[in-house]
LUMDOVO-544167 format. One line per 8 residues: their letters; for each residue x, y negated, z negated of C-alpha. Coordinates in pm, whole numbers, always signed. Layout:
A) X Y Z | ...
This chain:
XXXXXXXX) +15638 -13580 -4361 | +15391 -13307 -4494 | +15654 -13278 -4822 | +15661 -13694 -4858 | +15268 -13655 -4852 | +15221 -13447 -5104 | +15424 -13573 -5354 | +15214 -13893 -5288
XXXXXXXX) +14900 -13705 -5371 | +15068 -13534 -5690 | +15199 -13806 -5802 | +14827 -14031 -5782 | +14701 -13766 -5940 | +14946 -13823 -6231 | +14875 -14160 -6255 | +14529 -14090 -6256
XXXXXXXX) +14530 -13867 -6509 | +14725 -14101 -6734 | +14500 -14402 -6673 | +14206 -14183 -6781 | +14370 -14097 -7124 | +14423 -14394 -7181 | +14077 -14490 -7137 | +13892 -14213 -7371
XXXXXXXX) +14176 -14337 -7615 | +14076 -14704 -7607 | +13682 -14613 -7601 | +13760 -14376 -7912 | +13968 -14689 -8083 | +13686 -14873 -8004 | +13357 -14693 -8161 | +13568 -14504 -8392
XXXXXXXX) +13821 -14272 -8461 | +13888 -13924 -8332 | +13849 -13655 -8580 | +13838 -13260 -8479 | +13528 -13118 -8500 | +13443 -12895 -8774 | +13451 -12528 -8695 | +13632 -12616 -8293
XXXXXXXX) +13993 -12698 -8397 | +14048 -12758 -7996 | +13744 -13014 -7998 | +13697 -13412 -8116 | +13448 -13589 -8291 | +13393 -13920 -8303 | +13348 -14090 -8619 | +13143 -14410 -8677
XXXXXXXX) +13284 -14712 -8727 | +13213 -14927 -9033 | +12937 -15177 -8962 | +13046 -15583 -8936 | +12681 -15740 -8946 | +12649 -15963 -9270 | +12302 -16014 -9477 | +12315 -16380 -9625
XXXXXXXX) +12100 -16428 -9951 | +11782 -16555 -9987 | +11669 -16812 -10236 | +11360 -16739 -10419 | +11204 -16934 -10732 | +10944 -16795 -10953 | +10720 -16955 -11172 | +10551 -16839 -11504
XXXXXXXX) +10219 -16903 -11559 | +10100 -17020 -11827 | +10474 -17214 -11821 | +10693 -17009 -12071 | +11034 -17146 -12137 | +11300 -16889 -12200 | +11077 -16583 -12041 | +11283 -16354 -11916
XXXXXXXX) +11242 -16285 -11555 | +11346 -15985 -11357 | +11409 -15969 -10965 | +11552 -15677 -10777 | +11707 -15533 -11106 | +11844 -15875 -11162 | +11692 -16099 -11474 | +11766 -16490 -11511
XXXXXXXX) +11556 -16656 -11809 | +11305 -16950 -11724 | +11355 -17313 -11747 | +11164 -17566 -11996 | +10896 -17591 -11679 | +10875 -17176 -11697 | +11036 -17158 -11349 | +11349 -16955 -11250
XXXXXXXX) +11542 -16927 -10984 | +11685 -16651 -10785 | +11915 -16605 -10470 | +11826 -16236 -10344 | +11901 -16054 -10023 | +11578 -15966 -9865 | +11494 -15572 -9830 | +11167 -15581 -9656
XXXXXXXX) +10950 -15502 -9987 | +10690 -15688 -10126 | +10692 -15884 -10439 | +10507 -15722 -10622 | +10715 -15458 -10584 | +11081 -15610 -10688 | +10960 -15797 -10983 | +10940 -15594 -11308
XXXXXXXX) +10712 -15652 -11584 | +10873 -15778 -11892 | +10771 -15918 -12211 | +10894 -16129 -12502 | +10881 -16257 -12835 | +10988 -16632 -12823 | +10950 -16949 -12983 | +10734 -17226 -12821
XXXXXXXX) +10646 -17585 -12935 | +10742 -17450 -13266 | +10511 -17137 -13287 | +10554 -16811 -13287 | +10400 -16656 -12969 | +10414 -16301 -12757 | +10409 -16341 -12378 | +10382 -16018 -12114
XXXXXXXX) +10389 -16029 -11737 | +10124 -15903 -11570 | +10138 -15908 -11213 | +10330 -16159 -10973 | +10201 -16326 -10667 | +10267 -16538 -10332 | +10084 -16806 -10273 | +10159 -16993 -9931
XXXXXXXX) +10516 -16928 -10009 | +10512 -16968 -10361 | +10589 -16687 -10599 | +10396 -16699 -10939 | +10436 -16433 -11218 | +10097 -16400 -11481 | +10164 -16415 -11761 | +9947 -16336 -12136
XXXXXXXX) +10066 -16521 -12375 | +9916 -16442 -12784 | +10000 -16590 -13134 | +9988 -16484 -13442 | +9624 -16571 -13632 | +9546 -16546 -13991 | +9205 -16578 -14185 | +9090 -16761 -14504
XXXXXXXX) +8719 -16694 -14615 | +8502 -16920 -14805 | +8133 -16895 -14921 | +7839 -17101 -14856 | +7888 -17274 -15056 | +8261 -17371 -15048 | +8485 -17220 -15298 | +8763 -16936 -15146
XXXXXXXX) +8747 -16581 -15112 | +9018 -16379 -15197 | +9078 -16157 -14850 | +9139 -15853 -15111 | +8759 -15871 -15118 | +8678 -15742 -14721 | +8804 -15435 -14547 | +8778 -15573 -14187
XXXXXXXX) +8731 -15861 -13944 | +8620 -15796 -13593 | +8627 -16044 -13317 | +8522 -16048 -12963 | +8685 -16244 -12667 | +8537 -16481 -12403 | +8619 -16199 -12156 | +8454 -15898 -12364
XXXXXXXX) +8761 -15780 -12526 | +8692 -15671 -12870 | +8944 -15669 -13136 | +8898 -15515 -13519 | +9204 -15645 -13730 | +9308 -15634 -14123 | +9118 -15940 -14279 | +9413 -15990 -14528
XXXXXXXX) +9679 -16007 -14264 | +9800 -16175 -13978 | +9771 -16009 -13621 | +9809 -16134 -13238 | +9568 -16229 -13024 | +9534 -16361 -12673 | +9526 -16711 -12654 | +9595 -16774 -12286
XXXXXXXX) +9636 -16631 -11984 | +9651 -16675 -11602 | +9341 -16669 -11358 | +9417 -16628 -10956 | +9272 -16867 -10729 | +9262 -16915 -10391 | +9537 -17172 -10406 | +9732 -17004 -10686
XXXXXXXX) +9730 -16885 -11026 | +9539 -17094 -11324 | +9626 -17115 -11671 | +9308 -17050 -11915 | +9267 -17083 -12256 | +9086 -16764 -12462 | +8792 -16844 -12705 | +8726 -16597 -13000
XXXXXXXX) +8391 -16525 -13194 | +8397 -16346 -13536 | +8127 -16019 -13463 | +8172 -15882 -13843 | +8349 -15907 -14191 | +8293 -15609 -14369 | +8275 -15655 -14762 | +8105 -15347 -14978
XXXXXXXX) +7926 -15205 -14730 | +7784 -15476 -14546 | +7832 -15783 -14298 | +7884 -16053 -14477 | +7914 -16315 -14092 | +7622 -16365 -13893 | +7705 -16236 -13545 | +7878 -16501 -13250
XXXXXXXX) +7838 -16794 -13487 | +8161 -16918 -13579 | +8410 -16990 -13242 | +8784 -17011 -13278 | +9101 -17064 -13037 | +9424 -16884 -13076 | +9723 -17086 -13088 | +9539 -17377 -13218
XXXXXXXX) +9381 -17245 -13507 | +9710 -17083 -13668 | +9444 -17024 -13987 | +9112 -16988 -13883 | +8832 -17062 -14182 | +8543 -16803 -14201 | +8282 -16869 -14407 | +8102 -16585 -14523
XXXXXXXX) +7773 -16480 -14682 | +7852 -16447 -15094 | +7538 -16533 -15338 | +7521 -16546 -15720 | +7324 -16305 -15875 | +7214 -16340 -16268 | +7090 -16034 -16463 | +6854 -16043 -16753
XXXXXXXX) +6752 -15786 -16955 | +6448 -15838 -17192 | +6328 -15551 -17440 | +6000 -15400 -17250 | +5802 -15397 -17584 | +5947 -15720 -17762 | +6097 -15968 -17485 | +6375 -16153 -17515
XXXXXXXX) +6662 -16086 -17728 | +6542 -15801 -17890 | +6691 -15571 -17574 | +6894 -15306 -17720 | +7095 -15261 -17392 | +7438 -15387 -17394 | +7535 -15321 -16983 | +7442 -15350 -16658
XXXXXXXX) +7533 -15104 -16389 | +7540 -15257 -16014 | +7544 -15043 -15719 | +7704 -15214 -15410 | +7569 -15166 -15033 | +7834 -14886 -14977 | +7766 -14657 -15303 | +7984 -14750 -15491
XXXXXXXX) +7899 -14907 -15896 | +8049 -15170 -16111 | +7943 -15206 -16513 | +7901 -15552 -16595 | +7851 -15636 -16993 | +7560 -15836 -17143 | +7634 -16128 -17334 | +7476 -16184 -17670
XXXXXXXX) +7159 -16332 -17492 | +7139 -16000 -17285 | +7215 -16157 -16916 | +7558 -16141 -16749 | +7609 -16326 -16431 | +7841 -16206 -16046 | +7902 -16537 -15910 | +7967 -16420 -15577
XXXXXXXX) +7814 -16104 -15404 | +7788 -16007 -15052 | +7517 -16021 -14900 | +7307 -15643 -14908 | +7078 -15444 -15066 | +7191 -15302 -15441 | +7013 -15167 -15792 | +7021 -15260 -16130
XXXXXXXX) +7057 -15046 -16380 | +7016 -15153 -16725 | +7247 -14945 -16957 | +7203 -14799 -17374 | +6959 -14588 -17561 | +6690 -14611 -17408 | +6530 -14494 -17055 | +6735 -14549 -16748
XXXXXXXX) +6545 -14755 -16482 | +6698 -14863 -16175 | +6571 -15180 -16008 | +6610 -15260 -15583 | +6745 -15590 -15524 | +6792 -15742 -15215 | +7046 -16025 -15222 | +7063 -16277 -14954
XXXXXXXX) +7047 -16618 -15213 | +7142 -16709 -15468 | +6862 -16598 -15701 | +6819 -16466 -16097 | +6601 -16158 -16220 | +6463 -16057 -16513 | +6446 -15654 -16593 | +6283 -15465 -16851
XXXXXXXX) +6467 -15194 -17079 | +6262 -14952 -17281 | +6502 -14807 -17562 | +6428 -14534 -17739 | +6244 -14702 -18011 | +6020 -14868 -17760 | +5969 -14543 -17645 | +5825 -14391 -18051
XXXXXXXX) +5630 -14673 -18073 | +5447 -14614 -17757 | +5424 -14259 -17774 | +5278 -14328 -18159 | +5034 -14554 -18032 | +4939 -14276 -17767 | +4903 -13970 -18012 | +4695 -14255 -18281
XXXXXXXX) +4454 -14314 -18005 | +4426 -13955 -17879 | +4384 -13845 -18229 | +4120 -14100 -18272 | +3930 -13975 -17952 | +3952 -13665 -18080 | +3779 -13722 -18391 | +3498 -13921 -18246
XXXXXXXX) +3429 -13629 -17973 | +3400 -13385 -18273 | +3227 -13542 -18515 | +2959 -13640 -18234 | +2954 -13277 -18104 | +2894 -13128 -18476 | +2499 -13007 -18508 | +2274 -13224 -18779
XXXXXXXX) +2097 -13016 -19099 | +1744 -13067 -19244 | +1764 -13155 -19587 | +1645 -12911 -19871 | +1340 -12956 -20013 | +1130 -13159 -19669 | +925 -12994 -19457 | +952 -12845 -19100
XXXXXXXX) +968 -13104 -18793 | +703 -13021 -18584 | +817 -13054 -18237 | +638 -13210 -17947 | +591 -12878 -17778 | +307 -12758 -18088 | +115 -13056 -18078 | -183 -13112 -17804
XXXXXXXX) -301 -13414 -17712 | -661 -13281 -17648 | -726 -13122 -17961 | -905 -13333 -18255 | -782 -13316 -18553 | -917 -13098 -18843 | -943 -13211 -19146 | -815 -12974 -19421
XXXXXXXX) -1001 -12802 -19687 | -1060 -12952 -20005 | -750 -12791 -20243 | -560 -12661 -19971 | -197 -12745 -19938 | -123 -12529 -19589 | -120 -12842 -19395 | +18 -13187 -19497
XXXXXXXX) -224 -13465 -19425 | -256 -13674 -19147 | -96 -13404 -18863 | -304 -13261 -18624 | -305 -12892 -18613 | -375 -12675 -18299 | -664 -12438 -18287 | -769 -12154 -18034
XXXX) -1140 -12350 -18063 | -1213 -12511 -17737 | -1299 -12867 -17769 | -1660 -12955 -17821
């Protein structure tokens, strides 16, 4: 009975010992499978099993603003291109980041409406749910100039136009050449983004050496003003040169030199009447400097008009005659001071002048003897005889 018994128990404990293998087996099936254990060849490790939970994509739709067709958009690495309403649309699992974040910046060169424009992301944003990228979107602007009084200026003639934004922005761009600026761009609201058109005033055209705009005047709008008309400050100036001794036409000068604002001179020839005429200046201080043989004068001039001034040129025979006129009259001074300076002789044969100082009121006269010729008659002659 013992022996029966304890067979029981061994054999129980067999069982046992089988069901329990089986267990860790099915466990280790389940969770994973059983690998050894690096550096315990006698030991197990259990190895994770591949994970079965499935992220389903989200849709998200985007739009540009200002509304860009064709903008290329890019989400999470991935980029779809805008429809005509600048919207685009994208179906993205979600990883927990912001927007900002997942959306990269792009930009573009594209056609819109027929024109030529530049559009750059700036930033995107949610809005109650909405996603909105900013966008600023330039063209391309050109100048034509025109005096005051209405024929064109070649844009050879300036160096420079600078304009200034609504916003502060200042831009200084080649006056003979197109360039890009902003002409709208996206404002955030409370409720969303807002599109806003850019205004542009022209600060400056440089010409010579001087501003030829007055400052904030003239307004323009990129995008509608493909050309944008600037009418700048030119003025004619006529030059005419007299002779300084013997007026008009007589002028042996045959050029004019003008120096410009910035330094720099142009010669300019005289016609046979002796003026010569610049029908368009900038605006700015210059000289004049009447040219030949003769003295070199320059004359200040101060051009903001249209205006006409007369100079005088001294040539070298102006300048004989004068000084011949001078050394005449100096000569003639000279002979006047000398001949009054030059001490007066008695002539020979009268008799002494008897000064004032020998003659005394109080004495009486005496009249001479009979035959003597000392004294000429009728003069009073002093004696040491006191009066009676």
């Amino acid at each position: 009975m013992t022996g029966a018994r304890a067979e029981g128990y061994r054999r129980v404990w067999i069982l046992g010992r089988t069901a329990a293998s089986a267990l860790i087996v099915l466990a280790a099936a389940t969770v994973g499978s059983i690998e050894p254990a690096a550096g315990n060849a006698g030991g197990l490790r259990l190895a994770a099993a591949p994970s079965t939970v499935h992220t389903h994509p989200v849709p998200i739709d985007i739009t540009t603003v200002p509304a860009v067709p064709g903008f290329p958009v890019t989400l999470d690495g991935v980029t779809h291109r805008t429809d005509a309403r600048g919207r685009v649309h994208f179906d993205a699992a979600p990883n927990g980041r912001p927007l900002v974040d997942r959306v990269s910046l792009t930009s573009a060169d594209l056609v819109v409406d027929g024109q030529r424009v530049e559009a750059k992301a700036t930033r995107a944003y949610r809005f109650k749910g909405d996603a909105q990228l900013a966008l600023d979107v330039s063209y391309l602007v050109g100048f034509t100039f025109k005096d005051a009084n209405g024929p064109p200026v070649d844009p050879s003639s300036f160096t420079t136009i600078t304009v200034r934004s609504g916003s502060g922005q200042v831009s200084v761009l080649p006056a003979d050449e197109q360039s890009w600026l902003l002409g709208k761009r996206a404002v955030p609201k409370a409720s969303g983004l807002e599109e806003k058109s850019v205004d542009w005033t022209v600060q400056q055209v440089e010409s010579g050496g001087s501003n030829v705009v007055n400052q904030s005047q003239q307004h323009f709008r990129p995008g509608k003003q493909l050309n944008v008309p600037v009418e700048v400050l030119f003025f004619g100036l006529t030059v005419q040169v007299d002779d300084g001794l013997y007026g008009s036409g007589l002028s042996l000068s045959d050029k004019v030199a003008l120096t410009y604002p910035d330094g720099s001179t142009r010669t300019f020839p005289l016609d046979a009447d002796g003026s010569m005429t610049v029908p368009a200046l900038p605006r700015g201080n210059y000289t004049v400097t009447p040219l030949g043989g003769g003295l070199k004068l320059t004359h200040p001039l101060r051009i903001s008009r249209d205006q006409r001034i007369d100079v005088q040129f001294y040539s070298w025979p102006d300048v004989a005659s004068v000084l011949g006129v001078v050394l005449a009259i100096a000569g003639a001074l000279a002979w006047v001071g000398r001949r009054r300076r030059r001490p007066s002789t008695p002539a020979e044969g009268t008799a002494d002048t008897v000064t004032p100082d020998t003659v005394t009121p109080e004495a009486s006269p005496v009249t001479p003897r009979s035959g003597s010729d000392d004294v000429p008659s009728g003069l009073a002659v002093a004696t040491d005889r006191p009066p009676e």
